[in-house]
C-alpha positions as CSV (number, residue, x, y, z in Angstrom):
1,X,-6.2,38.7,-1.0
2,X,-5.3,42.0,0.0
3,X,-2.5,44.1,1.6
4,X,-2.8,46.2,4.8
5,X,-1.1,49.2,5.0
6,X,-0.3,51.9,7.6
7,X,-0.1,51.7,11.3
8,X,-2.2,48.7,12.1
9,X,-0.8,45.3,13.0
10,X,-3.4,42.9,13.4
11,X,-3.6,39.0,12.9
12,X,-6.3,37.0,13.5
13,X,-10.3,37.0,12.3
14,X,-12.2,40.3,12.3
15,X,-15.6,41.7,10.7
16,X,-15.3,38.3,8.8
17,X,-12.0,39.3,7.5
18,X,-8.8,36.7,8.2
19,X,-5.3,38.6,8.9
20,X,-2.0,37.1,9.0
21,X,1.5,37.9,8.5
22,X,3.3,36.8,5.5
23,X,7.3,37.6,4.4
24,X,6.8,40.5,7.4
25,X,3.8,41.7,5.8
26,X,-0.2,42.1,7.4
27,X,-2.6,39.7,4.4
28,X,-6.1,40.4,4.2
29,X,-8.4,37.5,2.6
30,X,-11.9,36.2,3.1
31,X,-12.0,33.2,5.0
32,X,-11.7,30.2,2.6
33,X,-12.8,26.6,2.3
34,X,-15.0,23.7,3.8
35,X,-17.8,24.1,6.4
36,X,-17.2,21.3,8.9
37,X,-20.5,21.3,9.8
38,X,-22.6,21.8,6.5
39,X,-20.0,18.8,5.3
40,X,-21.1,16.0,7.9
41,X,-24.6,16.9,7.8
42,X,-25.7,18.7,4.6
43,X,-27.3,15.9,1.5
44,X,-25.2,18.1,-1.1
45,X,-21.9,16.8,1.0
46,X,-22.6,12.6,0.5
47,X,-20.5,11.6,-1.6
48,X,-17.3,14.1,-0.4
49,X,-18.3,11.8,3.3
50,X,-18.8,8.3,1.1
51,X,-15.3,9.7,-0.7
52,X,-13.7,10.2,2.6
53,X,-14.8,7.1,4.8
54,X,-13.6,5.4,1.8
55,X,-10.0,6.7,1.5
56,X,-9.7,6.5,5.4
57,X,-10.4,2.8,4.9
58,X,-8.2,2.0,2.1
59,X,-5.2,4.0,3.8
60,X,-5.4,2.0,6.8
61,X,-5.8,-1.2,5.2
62,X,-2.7,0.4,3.3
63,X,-0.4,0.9,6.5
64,X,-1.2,-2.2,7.9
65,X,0.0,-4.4,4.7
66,X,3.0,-2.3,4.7
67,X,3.5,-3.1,8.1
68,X,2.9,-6.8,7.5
69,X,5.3,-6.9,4.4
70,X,8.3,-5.4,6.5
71,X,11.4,-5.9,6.7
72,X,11.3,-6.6,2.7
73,X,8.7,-3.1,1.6
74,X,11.7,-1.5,2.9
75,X,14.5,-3.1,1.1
76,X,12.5,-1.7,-2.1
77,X,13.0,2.1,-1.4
78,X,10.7,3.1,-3.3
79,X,8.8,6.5,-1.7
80,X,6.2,6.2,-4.7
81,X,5.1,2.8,-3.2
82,X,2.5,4.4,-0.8
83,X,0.8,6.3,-3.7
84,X,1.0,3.3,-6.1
85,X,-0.5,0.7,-3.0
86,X,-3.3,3.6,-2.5
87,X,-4.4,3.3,-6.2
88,X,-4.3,-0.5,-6.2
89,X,-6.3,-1.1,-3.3
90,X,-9.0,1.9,-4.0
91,X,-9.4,-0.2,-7.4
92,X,-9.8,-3.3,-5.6
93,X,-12.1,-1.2,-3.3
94,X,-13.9,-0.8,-6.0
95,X,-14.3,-4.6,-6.8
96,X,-16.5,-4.9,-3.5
97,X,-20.4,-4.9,-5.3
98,X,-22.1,-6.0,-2.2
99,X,-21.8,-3.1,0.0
100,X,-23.2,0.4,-1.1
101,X,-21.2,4.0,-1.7
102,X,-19.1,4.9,1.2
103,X,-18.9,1.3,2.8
104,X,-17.0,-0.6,0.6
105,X,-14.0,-2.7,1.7
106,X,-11.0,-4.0,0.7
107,X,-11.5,-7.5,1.7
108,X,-14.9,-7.6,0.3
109,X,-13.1,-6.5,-3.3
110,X,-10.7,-8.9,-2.7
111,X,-13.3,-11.6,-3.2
112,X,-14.6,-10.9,-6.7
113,X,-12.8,-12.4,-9.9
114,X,-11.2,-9.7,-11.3
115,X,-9.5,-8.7,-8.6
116,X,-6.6,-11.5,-8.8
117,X,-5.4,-9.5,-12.2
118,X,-5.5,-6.0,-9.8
119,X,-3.0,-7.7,-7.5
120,X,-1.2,-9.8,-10.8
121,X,-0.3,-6.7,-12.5
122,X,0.9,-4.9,-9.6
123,X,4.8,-4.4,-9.6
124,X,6.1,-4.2,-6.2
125,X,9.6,-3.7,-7.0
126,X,9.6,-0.7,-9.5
127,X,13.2,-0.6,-10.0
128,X,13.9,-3.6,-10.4
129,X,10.6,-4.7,-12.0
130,X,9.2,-8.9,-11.9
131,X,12.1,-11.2,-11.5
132,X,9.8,-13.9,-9.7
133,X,6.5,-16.4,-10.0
134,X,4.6,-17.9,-7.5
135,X,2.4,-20.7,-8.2
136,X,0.7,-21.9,-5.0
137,X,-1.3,-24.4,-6.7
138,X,1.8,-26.1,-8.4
139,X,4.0,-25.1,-4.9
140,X,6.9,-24.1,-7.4
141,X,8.6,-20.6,-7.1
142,X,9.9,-19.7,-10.5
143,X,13.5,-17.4,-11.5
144,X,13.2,-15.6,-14.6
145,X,15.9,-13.2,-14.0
146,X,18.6,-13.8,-11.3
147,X,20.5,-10.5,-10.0
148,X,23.9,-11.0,-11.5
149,X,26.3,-12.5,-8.9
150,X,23.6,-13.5,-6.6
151,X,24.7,-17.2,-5.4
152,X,21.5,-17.4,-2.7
153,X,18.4,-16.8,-2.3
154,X,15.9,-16.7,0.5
155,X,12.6,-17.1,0.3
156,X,10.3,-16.2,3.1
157,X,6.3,-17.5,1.9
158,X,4.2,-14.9,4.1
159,X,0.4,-15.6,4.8
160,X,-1.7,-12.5,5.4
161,X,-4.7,-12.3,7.1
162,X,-6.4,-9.8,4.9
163,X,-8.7,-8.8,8.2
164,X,-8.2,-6.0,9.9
165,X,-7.3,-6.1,13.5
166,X,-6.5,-3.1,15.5
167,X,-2.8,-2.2,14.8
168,X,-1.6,-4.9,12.4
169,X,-2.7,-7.8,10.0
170,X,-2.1,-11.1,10.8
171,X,0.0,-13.8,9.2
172,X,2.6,-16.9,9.5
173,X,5.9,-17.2,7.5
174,X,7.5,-20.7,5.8
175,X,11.1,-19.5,4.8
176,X,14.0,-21.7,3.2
177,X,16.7,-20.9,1.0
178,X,18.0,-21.7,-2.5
179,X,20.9,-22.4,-3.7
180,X,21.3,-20.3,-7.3
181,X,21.5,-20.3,-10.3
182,X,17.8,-21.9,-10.5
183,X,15.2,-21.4,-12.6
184,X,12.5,-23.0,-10.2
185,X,11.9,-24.8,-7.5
186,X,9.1,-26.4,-5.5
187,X,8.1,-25.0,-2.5
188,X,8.5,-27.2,0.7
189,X,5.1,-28.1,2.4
190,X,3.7,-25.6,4.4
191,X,0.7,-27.1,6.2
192,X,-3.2,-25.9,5.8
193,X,-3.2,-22.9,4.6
194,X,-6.8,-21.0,4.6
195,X,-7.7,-19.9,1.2
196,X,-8.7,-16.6,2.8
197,X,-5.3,-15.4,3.2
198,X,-3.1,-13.3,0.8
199,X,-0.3,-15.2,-0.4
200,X,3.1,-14.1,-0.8
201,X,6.6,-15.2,-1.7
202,X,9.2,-12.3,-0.4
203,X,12.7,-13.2,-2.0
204,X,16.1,-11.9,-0.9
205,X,19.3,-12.2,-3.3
206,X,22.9,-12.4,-1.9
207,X,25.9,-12.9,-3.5
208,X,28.5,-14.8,-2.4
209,X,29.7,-13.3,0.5
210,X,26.4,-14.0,2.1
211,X,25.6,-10.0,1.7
212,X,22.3,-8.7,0.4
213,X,22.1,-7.7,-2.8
214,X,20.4,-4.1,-2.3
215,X,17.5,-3.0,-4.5
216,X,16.9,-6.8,-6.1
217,X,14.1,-7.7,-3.5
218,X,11.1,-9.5,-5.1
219,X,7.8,-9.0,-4.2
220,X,5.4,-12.0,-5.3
221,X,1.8,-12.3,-4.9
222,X,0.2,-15.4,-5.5
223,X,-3.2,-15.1,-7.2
């Protein structure tokens, strides 16, 4: 990078030169960075496009379980939560061992063993950390730690579609409440229930008052 000097104001490409002002000064550099062209075509570029098709799939399968898990993602505050999702569904990503470099899904990765102890040791609430089980088989929601002052809880069991549709994932809710303290209780029949879908218990703590406690929002996946 290089300054220009003297009388001459330009900005802009010329003679394979790039110019642009910076803090009221002309820059001079080479231009930099990616060939568009030599990157979707050119052998030495596959796995940069497997990398990218990739990461395009896992933030869209991203957004949409955000979407699905709202109102409660947002009750956790937490602006490191989109990083911290990305990581945990590339590794699940990674899970998927039928389909070859570059086409691998999340749902596919979703299907092997190991990925139920990806999603176990996933902490949703980072703040606040694990104060709630979920055990689908035994239907019984368990309380290890109860926000202090918190006389109610409601539960809201959310079934995701893990397949994509256009916008947004699919799913049905079950919600009840319980009556605290509590250190389990069984959860009320919720009819069939495909084994496809991701299974989650979404728990809201108020205290007596009826108002939310802020910050003490559990995020539960059953696996």
């Amino acid at each position: 990078m290089a300054e220009l000097k003297g009388v001459l104001k330009i900005t802009g490409k010329l003679g394979g030169l790039s110019f642009y002002k910076m803090n009221g000064k002309i820059i001079v550099r080479t231009p930099g960075g990616f060939d568009g062209e030599k990157i979707r075509k050119d052998e030495k570029y596959v796995n940069v496009r497997n990398n990218a098709s990739e990461f395009g799939r896992c933030s869209k399968f991203g957004a949409q379980l955000r979407r699905a898990l709202q109102p409660f993602v947002k009750d956790l505050n937490d602006p490191q939560l989109h990083g911290r999702m990305a990581k945990m569904l590339h590794d699940l990503m990674k899970m998927d061992a039928v389909s070859g470099k570059g086409e691998r899904t999340v749902q596919l990765g979703l299907q092997h063993a190991e990925s139920t102890k990806i999603l176990g040791d996933f902490v949703w609430n980072l703040r606040d950390g694990k104060r709630c089980r979920y055990d689908y088989e035994k239907r019984t929601l368990f309380f290890d730690r109860i926000p202090e002052g918190s006389t109610k809880a409601e539960v809201t069991l959310r079934f995701i579609d893990p397949d994509e549709g256009q916008d947004s994932l699919g799913f049905v809710d079950v919600v009840f409440e319980v009556l605290l303290p509590c250190s389990e209780v069984f959860v009320p029949e919720s009819g069939g229930v495909d084994e496809g879908l991701l299974k989650f218990a979404l728990i809201r703590f108020f205290d007596g008052s009826g108002l939310l406690l802020a910050g003490k929002t559990a995020v539960v996946l059953d696996v």
